[in-house]
PAMARFI-147593 format. One record per residue (C-alpha): residue number from 1; residue in one letter; x, y, z. Coordinates in nm, 4 decimals. Example, Ala and Ser with C-alpha at 12.3 -4.5 7.8 and 13.67 -1.06 7.14 Angstrom:
+------+------+----------+----------+----------+
: resi : resn :       xx :       yy :       zz :
+------+------+----------+----------+----------+
:    1 :    A :   1.2300 :  -0.4500 :   0.7800 :
:    2 :    S :   1.3670 :  -0.1060 :   0.7140 :
+------+------+----------+----------+----------+
***
This chain:
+------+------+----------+----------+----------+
: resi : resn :       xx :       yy :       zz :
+------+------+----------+----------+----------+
:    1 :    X :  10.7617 :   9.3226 :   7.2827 :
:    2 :    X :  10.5178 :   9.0858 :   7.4755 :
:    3 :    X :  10.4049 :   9.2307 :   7.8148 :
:    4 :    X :  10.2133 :   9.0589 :   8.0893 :
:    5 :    X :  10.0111 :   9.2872 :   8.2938 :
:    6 :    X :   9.8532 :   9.2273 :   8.6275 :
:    7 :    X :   9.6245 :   9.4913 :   8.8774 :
:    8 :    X :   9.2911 :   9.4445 :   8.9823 :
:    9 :    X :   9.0455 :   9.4985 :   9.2684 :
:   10 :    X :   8.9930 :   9.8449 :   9.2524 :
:   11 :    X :   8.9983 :  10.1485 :   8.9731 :
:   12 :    X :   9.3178 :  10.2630 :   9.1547 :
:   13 :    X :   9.4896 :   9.9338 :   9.0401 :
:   14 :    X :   9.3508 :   9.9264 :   8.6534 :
:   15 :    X :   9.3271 :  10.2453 :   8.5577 :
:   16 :    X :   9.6962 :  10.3161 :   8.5369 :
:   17 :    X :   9.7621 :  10.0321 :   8.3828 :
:   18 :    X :   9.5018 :  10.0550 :   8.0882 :
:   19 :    X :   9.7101 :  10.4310 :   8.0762 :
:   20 :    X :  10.0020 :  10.2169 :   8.0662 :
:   21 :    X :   9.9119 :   9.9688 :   7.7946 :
:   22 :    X :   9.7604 :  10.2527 :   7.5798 :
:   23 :    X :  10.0840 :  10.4264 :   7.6110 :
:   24 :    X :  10.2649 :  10.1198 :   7.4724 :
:   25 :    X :  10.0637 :  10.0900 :   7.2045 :
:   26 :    X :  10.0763 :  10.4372 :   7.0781 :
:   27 :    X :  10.4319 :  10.3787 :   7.0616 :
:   28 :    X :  10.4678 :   9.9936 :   6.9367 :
:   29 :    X :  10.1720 :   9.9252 :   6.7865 :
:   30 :    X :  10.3054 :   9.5309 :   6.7184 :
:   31 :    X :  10.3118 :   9.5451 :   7.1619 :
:   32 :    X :  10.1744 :   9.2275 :   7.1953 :
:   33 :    X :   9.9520 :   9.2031 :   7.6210 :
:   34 :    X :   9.8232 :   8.9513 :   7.8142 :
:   35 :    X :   9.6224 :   9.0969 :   8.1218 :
:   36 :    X :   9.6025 :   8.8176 :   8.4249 :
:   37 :    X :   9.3625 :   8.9547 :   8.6874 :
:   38 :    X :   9.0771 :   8.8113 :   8.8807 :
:   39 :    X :   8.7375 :   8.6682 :   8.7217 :
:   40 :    X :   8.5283 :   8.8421 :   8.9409 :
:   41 :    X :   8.7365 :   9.1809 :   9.0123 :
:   42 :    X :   8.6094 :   9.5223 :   8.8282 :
:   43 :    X :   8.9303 :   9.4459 :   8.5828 :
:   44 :    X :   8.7663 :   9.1350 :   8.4309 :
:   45 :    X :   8.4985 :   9.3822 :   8.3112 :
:   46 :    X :   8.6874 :   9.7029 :   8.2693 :
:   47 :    X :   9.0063 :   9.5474 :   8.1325 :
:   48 :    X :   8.7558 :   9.3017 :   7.8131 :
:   49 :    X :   8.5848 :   9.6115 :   7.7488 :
:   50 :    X :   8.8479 :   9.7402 :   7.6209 :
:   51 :    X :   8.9480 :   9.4525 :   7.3932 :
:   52 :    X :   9.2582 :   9.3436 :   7.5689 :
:   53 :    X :   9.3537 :   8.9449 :   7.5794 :
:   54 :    X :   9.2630 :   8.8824 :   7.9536 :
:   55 :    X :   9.3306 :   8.5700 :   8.1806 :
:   56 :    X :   9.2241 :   8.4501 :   8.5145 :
:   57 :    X :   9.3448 :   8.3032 :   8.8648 :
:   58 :    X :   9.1451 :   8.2453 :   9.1978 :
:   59 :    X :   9.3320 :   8.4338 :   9.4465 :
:   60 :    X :   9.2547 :   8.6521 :   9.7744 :
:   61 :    X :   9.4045 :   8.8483 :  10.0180 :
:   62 :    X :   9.5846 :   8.8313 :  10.3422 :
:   63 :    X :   9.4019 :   8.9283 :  10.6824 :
:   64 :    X :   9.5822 :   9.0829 :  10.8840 :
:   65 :    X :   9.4890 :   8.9626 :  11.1858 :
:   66 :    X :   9.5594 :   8.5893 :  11.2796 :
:   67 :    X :   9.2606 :   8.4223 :  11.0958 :
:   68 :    X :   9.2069 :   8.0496 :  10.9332 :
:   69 :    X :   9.1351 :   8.2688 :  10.6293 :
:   70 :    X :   9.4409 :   8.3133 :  10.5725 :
:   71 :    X :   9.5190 :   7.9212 :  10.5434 :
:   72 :    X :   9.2683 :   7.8939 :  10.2862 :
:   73 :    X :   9.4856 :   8.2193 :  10.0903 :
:   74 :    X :   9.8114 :   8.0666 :  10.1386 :
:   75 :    X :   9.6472 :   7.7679 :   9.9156 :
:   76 :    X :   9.5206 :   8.0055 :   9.6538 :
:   77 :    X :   9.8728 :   8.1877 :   9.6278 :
:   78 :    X :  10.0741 :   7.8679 :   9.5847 :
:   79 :    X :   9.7687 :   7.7839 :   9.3127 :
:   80 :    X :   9.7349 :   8.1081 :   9.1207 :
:   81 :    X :  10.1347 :   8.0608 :   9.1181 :
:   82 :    X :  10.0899 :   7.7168 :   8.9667 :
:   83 :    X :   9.8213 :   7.8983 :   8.6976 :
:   84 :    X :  10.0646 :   8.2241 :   8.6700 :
:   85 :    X :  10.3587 :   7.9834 :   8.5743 :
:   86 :    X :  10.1673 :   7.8287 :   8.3310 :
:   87 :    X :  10.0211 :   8.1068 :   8.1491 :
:   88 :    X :  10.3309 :   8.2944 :   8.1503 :
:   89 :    X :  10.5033 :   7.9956 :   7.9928 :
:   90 :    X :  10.2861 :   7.9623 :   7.7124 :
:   91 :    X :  10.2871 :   8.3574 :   7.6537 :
:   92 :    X :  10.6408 :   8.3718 :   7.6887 :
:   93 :    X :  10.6771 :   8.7645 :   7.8033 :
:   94 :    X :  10.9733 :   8.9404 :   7.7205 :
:   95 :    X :  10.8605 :   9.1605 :   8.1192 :
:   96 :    X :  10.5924 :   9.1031 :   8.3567 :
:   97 :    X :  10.4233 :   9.4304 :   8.5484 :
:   98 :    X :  10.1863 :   9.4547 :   8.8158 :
:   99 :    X :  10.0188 :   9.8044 :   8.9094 :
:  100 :    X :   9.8725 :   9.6266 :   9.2515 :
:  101 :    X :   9.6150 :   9.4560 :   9.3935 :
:  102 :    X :   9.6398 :   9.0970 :   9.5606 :
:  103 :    X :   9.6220 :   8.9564 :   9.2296 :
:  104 :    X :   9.9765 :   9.0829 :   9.1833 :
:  105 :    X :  10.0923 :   8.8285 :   9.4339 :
:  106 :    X :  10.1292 :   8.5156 :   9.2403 :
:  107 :    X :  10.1384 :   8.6376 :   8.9076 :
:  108 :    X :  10.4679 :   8.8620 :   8.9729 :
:  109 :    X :  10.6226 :   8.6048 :   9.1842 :
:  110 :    X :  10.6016 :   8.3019 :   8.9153 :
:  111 :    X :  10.7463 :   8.5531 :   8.6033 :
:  112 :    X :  11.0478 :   8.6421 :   8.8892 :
:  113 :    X :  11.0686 :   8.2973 :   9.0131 :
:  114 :    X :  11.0499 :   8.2106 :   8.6196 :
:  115 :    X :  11.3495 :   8.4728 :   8.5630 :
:  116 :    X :  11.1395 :   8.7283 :   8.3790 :
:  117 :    X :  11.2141 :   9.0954 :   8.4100 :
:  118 :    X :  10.9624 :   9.2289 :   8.6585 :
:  119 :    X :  10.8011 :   9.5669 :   8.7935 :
:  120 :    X :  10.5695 :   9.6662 :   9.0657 :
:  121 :    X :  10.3992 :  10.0111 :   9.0344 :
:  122 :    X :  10.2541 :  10.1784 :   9.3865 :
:  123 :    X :  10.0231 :  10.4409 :   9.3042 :
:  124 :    X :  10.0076 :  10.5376 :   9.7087 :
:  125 :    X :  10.2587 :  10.6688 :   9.9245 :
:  126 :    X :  10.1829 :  10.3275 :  10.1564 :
:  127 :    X :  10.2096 :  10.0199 :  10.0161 :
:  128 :    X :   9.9957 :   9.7722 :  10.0720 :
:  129 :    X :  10.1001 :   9.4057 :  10.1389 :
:  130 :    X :  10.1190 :   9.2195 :   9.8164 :
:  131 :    X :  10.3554 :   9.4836 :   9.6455 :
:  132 :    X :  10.5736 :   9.5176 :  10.0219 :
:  133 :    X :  10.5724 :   9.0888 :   9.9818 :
:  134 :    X :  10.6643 :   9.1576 :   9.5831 :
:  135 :    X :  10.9342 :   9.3866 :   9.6530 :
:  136 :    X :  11.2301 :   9.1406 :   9.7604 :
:  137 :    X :  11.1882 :   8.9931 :   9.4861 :
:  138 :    X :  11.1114 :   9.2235 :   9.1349 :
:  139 :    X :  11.3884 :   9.4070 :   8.9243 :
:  140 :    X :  11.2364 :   9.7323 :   8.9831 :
:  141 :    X :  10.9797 :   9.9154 :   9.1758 :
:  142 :    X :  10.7890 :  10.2249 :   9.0241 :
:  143 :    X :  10.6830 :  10.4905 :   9.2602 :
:  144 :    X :  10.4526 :  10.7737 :   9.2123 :
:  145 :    X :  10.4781 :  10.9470 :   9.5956 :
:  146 :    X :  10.8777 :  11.0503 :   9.7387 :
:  147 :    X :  10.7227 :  10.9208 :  10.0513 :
:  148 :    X :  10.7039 :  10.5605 :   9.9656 :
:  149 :    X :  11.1028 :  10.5327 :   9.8463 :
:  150 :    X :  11.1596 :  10.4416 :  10.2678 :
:  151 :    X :  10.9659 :  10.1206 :  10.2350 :
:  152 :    X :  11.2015 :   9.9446 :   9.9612 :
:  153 :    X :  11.5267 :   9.8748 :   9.8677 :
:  154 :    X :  11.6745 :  10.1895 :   9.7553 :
:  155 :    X :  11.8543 :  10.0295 :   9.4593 :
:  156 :    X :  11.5335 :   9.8800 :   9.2849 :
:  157 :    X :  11.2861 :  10.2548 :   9.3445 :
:  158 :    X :  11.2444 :  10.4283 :   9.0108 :
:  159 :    X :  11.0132 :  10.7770 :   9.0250 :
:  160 :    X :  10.8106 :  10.7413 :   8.7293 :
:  161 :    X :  10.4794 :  10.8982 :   8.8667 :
:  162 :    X :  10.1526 :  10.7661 :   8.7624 :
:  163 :    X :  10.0668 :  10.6673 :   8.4033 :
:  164 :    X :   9.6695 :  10.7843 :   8.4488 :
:  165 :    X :   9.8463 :  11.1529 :   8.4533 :
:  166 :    X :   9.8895 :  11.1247 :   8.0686 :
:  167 :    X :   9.5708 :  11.0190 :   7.9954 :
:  168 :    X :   9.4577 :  11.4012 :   8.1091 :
:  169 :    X :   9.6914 :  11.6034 :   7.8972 :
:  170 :    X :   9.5370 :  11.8029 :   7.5818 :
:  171 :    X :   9.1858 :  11.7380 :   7.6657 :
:  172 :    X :   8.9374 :  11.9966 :   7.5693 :
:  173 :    X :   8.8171 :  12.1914 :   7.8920 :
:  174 :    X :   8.5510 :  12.3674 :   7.7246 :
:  175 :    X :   8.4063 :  12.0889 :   7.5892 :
:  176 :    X :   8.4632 :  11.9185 :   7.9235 :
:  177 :    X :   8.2269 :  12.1976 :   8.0701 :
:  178 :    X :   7.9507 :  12.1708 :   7.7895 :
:  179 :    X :   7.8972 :  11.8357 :   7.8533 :
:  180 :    X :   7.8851 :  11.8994 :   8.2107 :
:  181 :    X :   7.5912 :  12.1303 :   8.1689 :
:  182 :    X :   7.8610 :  12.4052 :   8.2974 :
:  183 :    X :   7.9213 :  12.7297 :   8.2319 :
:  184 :    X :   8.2116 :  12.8523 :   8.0011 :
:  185 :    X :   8.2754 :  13.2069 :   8.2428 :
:  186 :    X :   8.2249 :  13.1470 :   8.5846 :
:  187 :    X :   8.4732 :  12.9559 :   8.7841 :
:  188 :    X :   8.4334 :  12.6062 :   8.8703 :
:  189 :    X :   8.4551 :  12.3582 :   9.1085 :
:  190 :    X :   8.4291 :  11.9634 :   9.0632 :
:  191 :    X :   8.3014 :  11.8089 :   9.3622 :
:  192 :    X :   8.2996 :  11.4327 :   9.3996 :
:  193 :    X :   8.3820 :  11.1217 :   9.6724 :
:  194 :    X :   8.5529 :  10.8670 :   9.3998 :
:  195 :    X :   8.3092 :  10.6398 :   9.1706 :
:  196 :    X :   8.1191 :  10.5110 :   9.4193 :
:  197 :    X :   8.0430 :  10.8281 :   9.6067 :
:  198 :    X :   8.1144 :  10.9623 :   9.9787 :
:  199 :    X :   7.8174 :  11.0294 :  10.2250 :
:  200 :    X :   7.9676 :  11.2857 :  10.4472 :
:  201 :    X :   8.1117 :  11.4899 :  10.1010 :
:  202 :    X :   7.7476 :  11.4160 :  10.0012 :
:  203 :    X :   7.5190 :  11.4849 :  10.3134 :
:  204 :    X :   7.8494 :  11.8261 :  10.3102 :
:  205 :    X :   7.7396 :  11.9332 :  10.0209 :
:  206 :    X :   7.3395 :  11.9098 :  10.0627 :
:  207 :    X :   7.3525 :  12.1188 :  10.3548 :
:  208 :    X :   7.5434 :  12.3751 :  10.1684 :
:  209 :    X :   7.3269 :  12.4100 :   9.8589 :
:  210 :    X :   7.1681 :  12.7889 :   9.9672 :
:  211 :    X :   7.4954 :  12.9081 :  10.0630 :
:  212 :    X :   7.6213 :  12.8236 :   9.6686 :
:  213 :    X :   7.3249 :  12.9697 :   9.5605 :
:  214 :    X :   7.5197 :  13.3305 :   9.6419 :
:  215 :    X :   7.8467 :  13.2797 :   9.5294 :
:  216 :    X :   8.0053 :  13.3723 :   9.1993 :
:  217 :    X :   8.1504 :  13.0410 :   9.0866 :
:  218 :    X :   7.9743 :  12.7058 :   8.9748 :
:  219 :    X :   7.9785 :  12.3677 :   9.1155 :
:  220 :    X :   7.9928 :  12.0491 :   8.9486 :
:  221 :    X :   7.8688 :  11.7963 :   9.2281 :
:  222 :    X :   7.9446 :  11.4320 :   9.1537 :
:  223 :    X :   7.7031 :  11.2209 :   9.4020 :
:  224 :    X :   7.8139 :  10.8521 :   9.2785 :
:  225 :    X :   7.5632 :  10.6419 :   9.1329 :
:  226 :    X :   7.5191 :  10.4572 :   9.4506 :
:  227 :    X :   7.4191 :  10.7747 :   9.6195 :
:  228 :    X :   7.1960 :  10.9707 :   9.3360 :
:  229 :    X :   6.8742 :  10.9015 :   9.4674 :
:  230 :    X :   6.8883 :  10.9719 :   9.7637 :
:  231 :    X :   7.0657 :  11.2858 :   9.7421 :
:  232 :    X :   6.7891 :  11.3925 :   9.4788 :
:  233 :    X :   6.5423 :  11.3278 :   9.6966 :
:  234 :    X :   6.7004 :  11.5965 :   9.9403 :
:  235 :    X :   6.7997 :  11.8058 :   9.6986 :
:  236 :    X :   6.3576 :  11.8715 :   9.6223 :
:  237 :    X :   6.3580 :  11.9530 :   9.9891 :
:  238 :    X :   6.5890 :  12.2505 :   9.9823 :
:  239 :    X :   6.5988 :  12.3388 :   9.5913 :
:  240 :    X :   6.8826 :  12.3212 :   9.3432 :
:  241 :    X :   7.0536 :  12.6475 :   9.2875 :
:  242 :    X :   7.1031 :  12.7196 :   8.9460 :
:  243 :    X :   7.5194 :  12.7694 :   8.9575 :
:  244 :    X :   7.5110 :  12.3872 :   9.0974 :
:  245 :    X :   7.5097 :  12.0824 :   8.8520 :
:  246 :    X :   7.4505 :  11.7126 :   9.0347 :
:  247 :    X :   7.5135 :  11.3809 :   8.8520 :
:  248 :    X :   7.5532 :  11.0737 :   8.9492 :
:  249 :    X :   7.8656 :  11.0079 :   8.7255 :
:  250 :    X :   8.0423 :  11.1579 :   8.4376 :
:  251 :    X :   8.2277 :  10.9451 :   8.2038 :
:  252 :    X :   8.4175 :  11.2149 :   8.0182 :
:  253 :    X :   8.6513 :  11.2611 :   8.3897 :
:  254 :    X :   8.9740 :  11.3984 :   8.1489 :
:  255 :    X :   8.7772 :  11.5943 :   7.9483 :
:  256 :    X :   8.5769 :  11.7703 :   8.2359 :
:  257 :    X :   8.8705 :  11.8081 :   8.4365 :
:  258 :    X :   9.0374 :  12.0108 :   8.1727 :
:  259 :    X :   8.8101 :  12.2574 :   8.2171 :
:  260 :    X :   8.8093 :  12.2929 :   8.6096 :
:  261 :    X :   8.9231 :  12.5515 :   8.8383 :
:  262 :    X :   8.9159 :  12.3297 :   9.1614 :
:  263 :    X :   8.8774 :  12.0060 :   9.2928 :
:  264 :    X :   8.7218 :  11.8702 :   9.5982 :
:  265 :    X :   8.7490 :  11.5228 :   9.6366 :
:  266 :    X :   8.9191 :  11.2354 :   9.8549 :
:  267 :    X :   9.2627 :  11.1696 :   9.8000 :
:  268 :    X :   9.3300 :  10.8194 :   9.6075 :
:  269 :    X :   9.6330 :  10.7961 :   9.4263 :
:  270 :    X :   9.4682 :  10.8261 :   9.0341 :
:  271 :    X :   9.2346 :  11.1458 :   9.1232 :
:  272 :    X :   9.6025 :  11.2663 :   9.2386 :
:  273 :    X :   9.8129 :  11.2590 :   8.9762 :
:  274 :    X :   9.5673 :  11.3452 :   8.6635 :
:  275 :    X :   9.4946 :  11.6938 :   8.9200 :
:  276 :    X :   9.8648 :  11.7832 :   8.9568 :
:  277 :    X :   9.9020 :  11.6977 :   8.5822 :
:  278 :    X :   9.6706 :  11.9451 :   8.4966 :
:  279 :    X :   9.7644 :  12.1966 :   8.7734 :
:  280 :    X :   9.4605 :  12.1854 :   8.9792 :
:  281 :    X :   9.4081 :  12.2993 :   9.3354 :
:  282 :    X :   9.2617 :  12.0665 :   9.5682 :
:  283 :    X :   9.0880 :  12.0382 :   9.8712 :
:  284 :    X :   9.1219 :  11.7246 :  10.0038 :
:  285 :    X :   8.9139 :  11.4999 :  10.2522 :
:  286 :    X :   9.0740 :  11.1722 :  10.2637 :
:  287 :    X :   8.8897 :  10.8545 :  10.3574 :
:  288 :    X :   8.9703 :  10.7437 :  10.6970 :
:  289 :    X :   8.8732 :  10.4085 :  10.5546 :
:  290 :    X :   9.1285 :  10.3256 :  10.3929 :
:  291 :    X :   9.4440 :  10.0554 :  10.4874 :
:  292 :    X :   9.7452 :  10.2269 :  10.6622 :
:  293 :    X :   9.5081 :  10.5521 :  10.6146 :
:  294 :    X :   9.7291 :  10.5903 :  10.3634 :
:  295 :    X :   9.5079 :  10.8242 :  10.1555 :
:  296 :    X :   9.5970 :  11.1084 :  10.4612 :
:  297 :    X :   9.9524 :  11.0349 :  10.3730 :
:  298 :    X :   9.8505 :  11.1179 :   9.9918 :
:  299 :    X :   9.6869 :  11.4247 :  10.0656 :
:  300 :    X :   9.9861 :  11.5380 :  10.2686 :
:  301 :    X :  10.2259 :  11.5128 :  10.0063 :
:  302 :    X :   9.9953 :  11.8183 :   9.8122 :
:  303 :    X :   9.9268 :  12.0080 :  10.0922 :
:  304 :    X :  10.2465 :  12.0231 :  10.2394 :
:  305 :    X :  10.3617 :  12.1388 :   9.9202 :
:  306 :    X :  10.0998 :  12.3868 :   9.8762 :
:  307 :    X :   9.9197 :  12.2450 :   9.6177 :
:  308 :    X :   9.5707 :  12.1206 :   9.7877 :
:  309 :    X :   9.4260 :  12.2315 :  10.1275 :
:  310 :    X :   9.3859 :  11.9209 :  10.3677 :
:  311 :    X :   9.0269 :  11.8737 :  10.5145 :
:  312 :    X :   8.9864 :  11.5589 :  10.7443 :
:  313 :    X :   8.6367 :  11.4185 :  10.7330 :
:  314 :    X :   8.6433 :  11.5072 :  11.0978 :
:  315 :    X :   8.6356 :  11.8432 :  11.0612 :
:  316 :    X :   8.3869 :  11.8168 :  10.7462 :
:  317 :    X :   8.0944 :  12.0219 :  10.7658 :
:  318 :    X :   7.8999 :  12.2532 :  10.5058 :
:  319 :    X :   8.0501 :  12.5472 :  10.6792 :
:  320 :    X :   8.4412 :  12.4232 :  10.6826 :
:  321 :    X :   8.3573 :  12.3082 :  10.3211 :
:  322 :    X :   8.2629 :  12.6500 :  10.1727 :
:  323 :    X :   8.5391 :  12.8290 :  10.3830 :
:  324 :    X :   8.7894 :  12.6177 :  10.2055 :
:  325 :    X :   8.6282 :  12.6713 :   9.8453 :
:  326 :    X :   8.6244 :  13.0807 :   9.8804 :
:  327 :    X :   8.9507 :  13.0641 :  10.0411 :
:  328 :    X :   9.0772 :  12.9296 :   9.6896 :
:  329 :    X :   8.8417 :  13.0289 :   9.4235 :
:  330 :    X :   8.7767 :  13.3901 :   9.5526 :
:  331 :    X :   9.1398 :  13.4975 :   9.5960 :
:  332 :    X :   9.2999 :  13.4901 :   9.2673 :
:  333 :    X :   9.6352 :  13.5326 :   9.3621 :
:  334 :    X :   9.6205 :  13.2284 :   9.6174 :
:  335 :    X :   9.4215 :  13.0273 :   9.3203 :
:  336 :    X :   9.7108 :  13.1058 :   9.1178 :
:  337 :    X :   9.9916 :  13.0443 :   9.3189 :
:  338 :    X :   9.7966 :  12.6707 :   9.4043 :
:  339 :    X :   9.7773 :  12.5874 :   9.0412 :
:  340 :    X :  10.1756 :  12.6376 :   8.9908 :
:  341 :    X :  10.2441 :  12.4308 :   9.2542 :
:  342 :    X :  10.0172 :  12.1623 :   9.1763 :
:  343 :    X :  10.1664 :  12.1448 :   8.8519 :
:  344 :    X :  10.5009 :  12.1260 :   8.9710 :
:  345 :    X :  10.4263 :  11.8016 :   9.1235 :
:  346 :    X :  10.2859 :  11.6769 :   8.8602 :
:  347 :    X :  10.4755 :  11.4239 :   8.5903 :
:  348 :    X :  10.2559 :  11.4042 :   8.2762 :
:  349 :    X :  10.4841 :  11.1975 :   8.1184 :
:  350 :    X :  10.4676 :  10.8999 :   8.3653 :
:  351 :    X :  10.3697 :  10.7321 :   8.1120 :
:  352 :    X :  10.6337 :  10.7381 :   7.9092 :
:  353 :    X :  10.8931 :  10.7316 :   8.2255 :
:  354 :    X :  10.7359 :  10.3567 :   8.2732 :
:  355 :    X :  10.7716 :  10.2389 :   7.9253 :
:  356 :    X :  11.1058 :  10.3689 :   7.9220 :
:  357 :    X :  11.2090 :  10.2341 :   8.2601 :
:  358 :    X :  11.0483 :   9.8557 :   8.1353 :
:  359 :    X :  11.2587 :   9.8507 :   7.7662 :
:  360 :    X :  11.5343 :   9.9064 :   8.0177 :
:  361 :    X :  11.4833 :   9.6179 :   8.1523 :
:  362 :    X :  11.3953 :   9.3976 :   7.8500 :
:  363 :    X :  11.7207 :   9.5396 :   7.6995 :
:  364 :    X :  11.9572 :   9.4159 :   7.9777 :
:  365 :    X :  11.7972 :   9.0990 :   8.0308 :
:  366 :    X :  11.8694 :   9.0732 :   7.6367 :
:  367 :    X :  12.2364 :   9.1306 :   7.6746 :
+------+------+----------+----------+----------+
***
């Protein structure tokens, strides 16, 4: 099979689709992929470093307010549709799949305009304009939330969850904690604002340092490498208890996660689905910074399940922070109870449920 794959602009977009592509090639090693993103998007670095055939268009995205910017993108779509057409002719998929991103845009329209089987995948339970734009006009859509079905066609919405949620399963927790600088007995909790870092978790989490000092679990505290310095240099003001670990990034995230009790984080759509994979309670503080606020709307979809315990930033102080933690990690029963339900929502096998879903596909266009 030959697969065109396009995401790009943020983690959220590349990640699950590098799960995606590994998946494929576990299975069909002679899986031949072509990766169109942008040249100067995190997935022309990400996405070479990992040895994958990769190709680029100029594109950007909409505004959405009224702007002359927007004149200037409606030039680069019909362009990087020109460029898409053109590298999808010579590589002559056999399906074309984009995980989002605006680079989606033109790429997935020329393959469906060029009568190639097509996908979108939305990680979030909003979606954002491209793959709304990209829905009238793919074979199928891939969903990962219940709550985004109502903003597609029915007919085209497949559940397959999120393919970053297999990239977590059989990892070695206790290895994950050794290489943390963790503890293999006392419970644990991962703190962390995404891979760039979150100032209020952060300047949170400072203020709350003595209070950890007396409890009877650990914390892992991620500060983003953006961050690190200046949360070190606060951190010599106040002391750093010795049941709390600060980094500025950990590259092992599968491994470590393995070998967590609890999560604090914001809500994007990847930390979401490798947590309810594993079965791992969550307190979420989603970023209010985010398009539709659609992270809120992720979070939701755990806590109304009773999975994760919704914190808005709002109401994110040291005090509210610890509350939540000993609310979970010092009541074993409710700890327990949160990691069955977590892992009820979880699909480890998205994975394979995409793969599946795009040989589908490839098979009935064959026919």
């Amino acid at each position: 099979m030959k697969i065109v794959v396009s995401g790009g602009g943020t983690g959220g977009h590349i990640y699950p689709a590098l799960a995606l592509i590994r998946e494929i090639q576990k299975e069909n090693k002679d899986t031949q992929v072509l990766y169109i993103g942008t040249k100067n998007g995190l997935e022309s670095t990400i996405v070479t470093r990992e040895k994958i055939p990769f190709k680029s268009i100029h594109i950007t995205g909409f505004k959405r307010k009224l702007s002359l910017d927007n004149i200037k993108t409606v030039v680069r779509f019909l362009k990087g549709v020109r460029d898409s057409k053109k590298m999808v002719k010579e590589f002559k998929p056999d399906i074309v799949i984009g995980t989002g991103g605006y680079v989606c845009g033109p790429v997935v329209y020329a393959a469906a305009k060029l009568g190639i089987p097509t996908i979108i995948h939305e990680q979030n339970s909003v979606p954002g304009l491209t793959n709304k734009f990209l829905s009238r006009y793919v074979n199928k859509i891939a969903i990962c939330f219940e709550e985004a079905k109502e903003f597609f066609p029915y007919e085209k919405v497949v559940f397959t969850g999120n393919p970053r949620a297999s990239e977590v399963i059989g990892k070695d927790g206790v290895r994950g904690r050794l290489s943390a600088g963790l503890s293999t007995t006392m419970p644990a909790v991962l703190i962390f604002g995404g891979s760039r870092g979150a100032r209020p978790i952060n300047e949170a989490v400072v203020k709350a340092l003595s209070e950890f000092a007396e409890k009877p679990y650990q914390v892992l505290y991620i500060t983003g490498d953006a961050h690190f310095n200046d949360v070190q240099n606060e951190v010599e003001l106040v002391g750093n208890p010795k049941n709390v670990v600060i980094k500025p990034f950990i590259h092992n995230m599968p491994e470590v996660l393995a070998g967590i009790d609890l999560v604090v984080s914001r809500a994007g759509a990847t930390t979401l689905a490798e947590i309810t994979s594993l079965g791992i309670p969550s307190i979420l503080i989603p970023s209010p910074y985010v398009t539709n606020n659609h992270q809120e709307k992720n979070a939701r979809s755990l806590s109304d399940h009773g999975a994760a315990e919704l914190l808005l930033e709002k109401d994110l102080t040291s005090n509210s922070l610890i509350q939540h933690i000993d609310k979970i990690l010092l009541d074993t029963e409710n700890l327990k109870m949160m990691k069955m339900k977590a892992k009820k929502l979880g699909v480890p096998d998205s994975a394979v449920k995409l793969y599946k879903l795009m040989k589908q596909l490839v098979q009935g266009n064959q026919k």
